[in-house]
C-alpha positions as CSV (number, residue, x, y, z in Angstrom):
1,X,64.2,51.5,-70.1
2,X,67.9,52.6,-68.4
3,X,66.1,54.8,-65.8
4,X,63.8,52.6,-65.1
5,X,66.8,50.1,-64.9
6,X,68.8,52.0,-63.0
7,X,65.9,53.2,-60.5
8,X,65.0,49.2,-60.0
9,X,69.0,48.9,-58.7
10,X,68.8,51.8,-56.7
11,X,65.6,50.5,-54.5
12,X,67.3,46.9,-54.6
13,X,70.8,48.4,-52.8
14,X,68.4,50.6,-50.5
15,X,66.3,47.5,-49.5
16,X,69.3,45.5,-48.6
17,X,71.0,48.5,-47.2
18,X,68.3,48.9,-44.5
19,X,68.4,45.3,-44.1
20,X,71.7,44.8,-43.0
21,X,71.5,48.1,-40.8
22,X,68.6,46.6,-39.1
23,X,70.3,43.2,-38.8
24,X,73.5,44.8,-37.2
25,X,71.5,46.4,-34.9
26,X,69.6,43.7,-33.5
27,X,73.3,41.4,-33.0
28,X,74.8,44.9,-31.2
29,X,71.9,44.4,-28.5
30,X,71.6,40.9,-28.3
31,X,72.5,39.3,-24.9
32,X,75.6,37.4,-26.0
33,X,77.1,40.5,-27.4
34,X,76.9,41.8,-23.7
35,X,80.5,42.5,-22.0
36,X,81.6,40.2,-19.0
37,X,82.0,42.6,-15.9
38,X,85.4,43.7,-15.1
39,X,87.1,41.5,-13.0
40,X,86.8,42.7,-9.3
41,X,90.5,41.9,-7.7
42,X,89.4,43.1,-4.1
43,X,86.4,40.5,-4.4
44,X,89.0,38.1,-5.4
45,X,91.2,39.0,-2.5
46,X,88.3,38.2,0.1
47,X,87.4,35.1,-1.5
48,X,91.0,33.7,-1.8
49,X,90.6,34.8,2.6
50,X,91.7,31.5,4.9
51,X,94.3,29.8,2.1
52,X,97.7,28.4,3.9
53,X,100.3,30.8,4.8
54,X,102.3,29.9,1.7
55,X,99.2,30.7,-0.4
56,X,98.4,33.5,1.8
57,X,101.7,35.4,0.9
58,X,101.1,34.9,-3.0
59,X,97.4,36.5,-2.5
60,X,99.1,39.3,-0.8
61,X,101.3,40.2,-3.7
62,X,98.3,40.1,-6.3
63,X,99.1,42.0,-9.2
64,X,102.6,43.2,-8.3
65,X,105.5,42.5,-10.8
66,X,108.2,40.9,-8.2
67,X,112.2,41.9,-8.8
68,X,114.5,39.5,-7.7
69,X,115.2,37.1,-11.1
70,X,115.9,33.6,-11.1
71,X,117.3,33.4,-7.8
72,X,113.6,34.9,-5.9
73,X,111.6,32.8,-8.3
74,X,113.8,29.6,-7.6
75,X,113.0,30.8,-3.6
76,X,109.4,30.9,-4.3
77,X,109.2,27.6,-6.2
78,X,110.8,26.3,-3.1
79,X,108.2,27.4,-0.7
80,X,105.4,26.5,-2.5
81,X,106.6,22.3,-2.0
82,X,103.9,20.8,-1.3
83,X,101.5,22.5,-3.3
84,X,100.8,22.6,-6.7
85,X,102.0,25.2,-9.3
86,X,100.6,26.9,-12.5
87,X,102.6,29.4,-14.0
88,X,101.8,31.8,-16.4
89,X,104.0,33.6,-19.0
90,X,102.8,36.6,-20.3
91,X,103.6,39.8,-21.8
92,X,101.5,43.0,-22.4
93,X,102.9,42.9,-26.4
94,X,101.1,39.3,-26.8
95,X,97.5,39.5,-28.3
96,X,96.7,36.1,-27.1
97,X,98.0,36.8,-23.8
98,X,95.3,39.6,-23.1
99,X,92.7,37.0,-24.7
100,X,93.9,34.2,-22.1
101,X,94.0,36.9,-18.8
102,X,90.3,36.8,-18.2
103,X,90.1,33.1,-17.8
104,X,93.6,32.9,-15.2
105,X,91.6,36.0,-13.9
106,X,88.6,33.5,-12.7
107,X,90.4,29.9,-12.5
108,X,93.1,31.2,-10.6
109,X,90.1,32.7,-7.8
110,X,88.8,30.0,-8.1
111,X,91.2,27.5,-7.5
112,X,93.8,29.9,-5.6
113,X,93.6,28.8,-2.3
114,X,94.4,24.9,-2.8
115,X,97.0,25.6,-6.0
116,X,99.7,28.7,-6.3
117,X,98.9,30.4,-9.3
118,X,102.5,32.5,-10.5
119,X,103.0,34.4,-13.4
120,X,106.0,35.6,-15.8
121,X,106.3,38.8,-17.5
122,X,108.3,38.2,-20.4
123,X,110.7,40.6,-22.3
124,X,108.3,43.6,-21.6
125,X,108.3,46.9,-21.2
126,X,107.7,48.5,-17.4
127,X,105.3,50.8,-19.2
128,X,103.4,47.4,-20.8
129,X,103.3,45.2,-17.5
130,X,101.7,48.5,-15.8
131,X,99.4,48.8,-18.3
132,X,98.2,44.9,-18.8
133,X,98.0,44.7,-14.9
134,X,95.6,47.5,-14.7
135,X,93.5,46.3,-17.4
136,X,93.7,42.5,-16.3
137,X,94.0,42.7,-12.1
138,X,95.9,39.5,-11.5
139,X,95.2,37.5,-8.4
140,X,98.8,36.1,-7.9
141,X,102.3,37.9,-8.3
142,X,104.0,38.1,-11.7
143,X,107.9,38.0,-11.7
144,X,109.9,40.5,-13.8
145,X,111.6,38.9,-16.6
146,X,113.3,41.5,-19.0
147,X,116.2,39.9,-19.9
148,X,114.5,36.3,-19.8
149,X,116.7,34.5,-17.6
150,X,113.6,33.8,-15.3
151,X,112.2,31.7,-18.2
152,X,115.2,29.8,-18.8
153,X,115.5,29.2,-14.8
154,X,112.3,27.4,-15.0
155,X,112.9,25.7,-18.5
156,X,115.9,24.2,-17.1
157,X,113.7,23.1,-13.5
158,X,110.9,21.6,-16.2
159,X,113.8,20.1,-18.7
160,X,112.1,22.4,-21.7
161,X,112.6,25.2,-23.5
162,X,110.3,27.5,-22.5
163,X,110.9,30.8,-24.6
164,X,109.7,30.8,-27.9
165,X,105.9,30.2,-27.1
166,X,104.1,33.3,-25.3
167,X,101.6,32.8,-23.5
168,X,103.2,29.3,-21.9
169,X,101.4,27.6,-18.9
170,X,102.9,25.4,-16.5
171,X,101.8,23.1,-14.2
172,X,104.3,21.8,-11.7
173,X,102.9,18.5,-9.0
174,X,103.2,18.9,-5.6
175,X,106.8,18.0,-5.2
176,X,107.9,20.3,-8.0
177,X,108.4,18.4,-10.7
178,X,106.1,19.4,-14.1
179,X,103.3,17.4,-14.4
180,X,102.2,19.5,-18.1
181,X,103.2,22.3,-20.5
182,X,100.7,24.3,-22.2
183,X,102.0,26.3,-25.6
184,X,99.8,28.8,-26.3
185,X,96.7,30.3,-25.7
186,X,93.9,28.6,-23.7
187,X,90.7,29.8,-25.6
188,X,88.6,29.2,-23.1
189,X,88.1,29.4,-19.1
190,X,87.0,25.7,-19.1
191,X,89.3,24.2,-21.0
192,X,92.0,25.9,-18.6
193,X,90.3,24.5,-15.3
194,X,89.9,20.9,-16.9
195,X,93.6,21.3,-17.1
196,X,94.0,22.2,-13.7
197,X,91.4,19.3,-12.3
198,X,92.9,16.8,-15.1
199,X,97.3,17.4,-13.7
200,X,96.9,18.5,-10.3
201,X,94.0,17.2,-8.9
202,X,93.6,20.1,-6.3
């Protein structure tokens, strides 16, 4: 009676074994399971192609981590009057950050030559920007913000504290002034866009 017992248990746990492996298999090949392309920076480049000189100089820095600190990004925020802002803080040690970079990937193409897009790396390492930027191409320039003091330059513009949330998006009106703050992640590429159409009406 055992054996024949234990032999009934063994084909139950084989049965559902084969089950599940077949199940797995069928969700590792279904079409939502499929990876998004990689994101194609020099397709973004020539679609971002005719955007105001302003806009135009961004684009030309995609991807690079700018020096300069507060006083370059202050310079930058002033030549950009006129147009709105969304500024990204980052940092290749932030697990939401690298779940966020696909949709500022496509909104920011999307949207780049009517708004600035601008990012901040914050309190990272030169080896962890280098490696985030290669495996999410940004479309817009990223200032340098080791120490933080970029952060706090912008908190003090906005009238917020901007350094205990990363990532942290930023959307500044046309005249400079903030029009929203974003804590945290945006969890999807819509939602991020809506924001986008919803403060600065591009």
């Amino acid at each position: 009676m055992l054996r024949v017992a234990f032999l009934l248990l063994t084909a139950v746990v084989l049965v559902f074994g084969i089950t599940v492996g077949l199940r797995q298999a069928r969700e590792a090949t279904a079409p939502e399971s499929v990876a998004a392309p990689a994101f194609d920076l020099a397709d973004a480049r020539r679609q971002l192609r005719g955007s105001p000189p302003e806009l135009a100089r961004l684009h030309a820095q995609s991807n690079q981590t700018v020096e300069g600190g507060p006083v370059a990004f202050r310079r930058r925020l002033g030549e950009l009057r006129g147009h709105p802002v969304v500024i990204n803080k980052w940092a290749d040690w932030c697990g939401p950050c690298r779940l966020e970079a696909p949709h500022l990937q496509t909104v920011a193409t999307r949207y780049g030559r009517r708004v600035a897009f601008l990012g901040i790396d914050f309190k990272d390492s030169r080896k962890g920007a280098a490696h985030f930027q290669r495996v999410f191409p940004l479309p817009f320039p990223s200032y340098w913000d080791s120490d933080g003091e970029v952060t706090n330059a912008l908190g003090d513009h906005v009238g917020a504290s901007l350094a205990g949330s990363t990532p942290y998006t930023i959307f500044l009106d046309r005249s400079g002034k903030l029009a929203y703050l974003h804590p945290g992640q945006y969890r999807s590429e819509e939602d991020l866009a809506a924001d986008v159409k919803r403060y600065l009406k591009p």
